[in-house]
C-alpha positions, 0 to 999 in steps of 0.5 A: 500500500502507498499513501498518495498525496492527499492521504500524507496532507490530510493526516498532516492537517489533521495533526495541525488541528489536533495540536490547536484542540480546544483552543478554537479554530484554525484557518485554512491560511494557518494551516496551509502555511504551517504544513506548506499545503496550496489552499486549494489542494487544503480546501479540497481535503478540508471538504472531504474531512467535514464531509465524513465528520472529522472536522468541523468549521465555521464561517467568518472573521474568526472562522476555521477547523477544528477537530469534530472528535477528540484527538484520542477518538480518531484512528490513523485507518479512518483518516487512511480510508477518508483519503484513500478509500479501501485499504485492500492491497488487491481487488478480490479481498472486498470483491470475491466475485469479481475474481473467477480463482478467489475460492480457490487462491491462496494469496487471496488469504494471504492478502486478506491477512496483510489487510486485517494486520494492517488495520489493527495497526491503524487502529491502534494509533490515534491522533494524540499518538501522533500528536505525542511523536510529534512533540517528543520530536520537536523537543530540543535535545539536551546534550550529555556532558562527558565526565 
């Protein structure tokens, strides 16, 4: 599986917004800046976003987004498969019918496991996990003396 464009920009926005939770909303500008998205590009990602629920946002002078859930309650498969779509590696895991030897082909199993394993993974990491790695890697590091 690869991650496209749109999948890399709407886990970065939606880390920006974590960051901001509960301190009201961010617009658009903000974030395009800060995580060096076009505002078009946001825009499109941002519609897609409040359209599954994800974001919320309001209009005018001190409008923006903001996360419809708390950081803890969003899974990085549910921002996957928003931006996405189907995480199945092949066609036929979702689609047996469409595939005349899936009843009788093993790597159709095999694939069915890589997505299971590749889900609980997903769904074991949440925004604030993220928002967690994040800071652990913007802190400054302390330099150890040697003695």
């Amino acid at each position: 599986m690869r991650i496209s464009t749109r999948g890399r920009y709407a886990s970065r926005a939606l880390l920006h917004l974590a960051a901001k939770y509960g301190k009201g909303p961010v617009s658009l500008k903000v974030i395009s800046l800060d995580q060096e998205i076009s505002v078009k590009y946001l825009e499109n990602i941002m519609r897609l976003l409040v359209g599954v629920g994800l974001v919320s946002s309001t209009k005018g002078k001190n409008g923006g987004f903001v996360l419809a859930k708390a950081p803890e309650g969003i899974t990085l498969s549910e921002i996957v498969t928003v931006a996405e779509g189907s995480i199945d590696p092949v066609f036929c895991v979702s689609d047996p019918a469409g595939c005349t030897r899936s009843r009788t082909c093993a790597w159709r199993d095999v694939w069915s496991e890589l997505k299971l394993r590749t889900l609980e993974f997903m769904n074991s990491i949440t925004l604030a996990d993220m928002l967690e790695r994040q800071n652990l890697k913007l802190k400054p590091k302390v330099k150890k003396s040697k003695v």
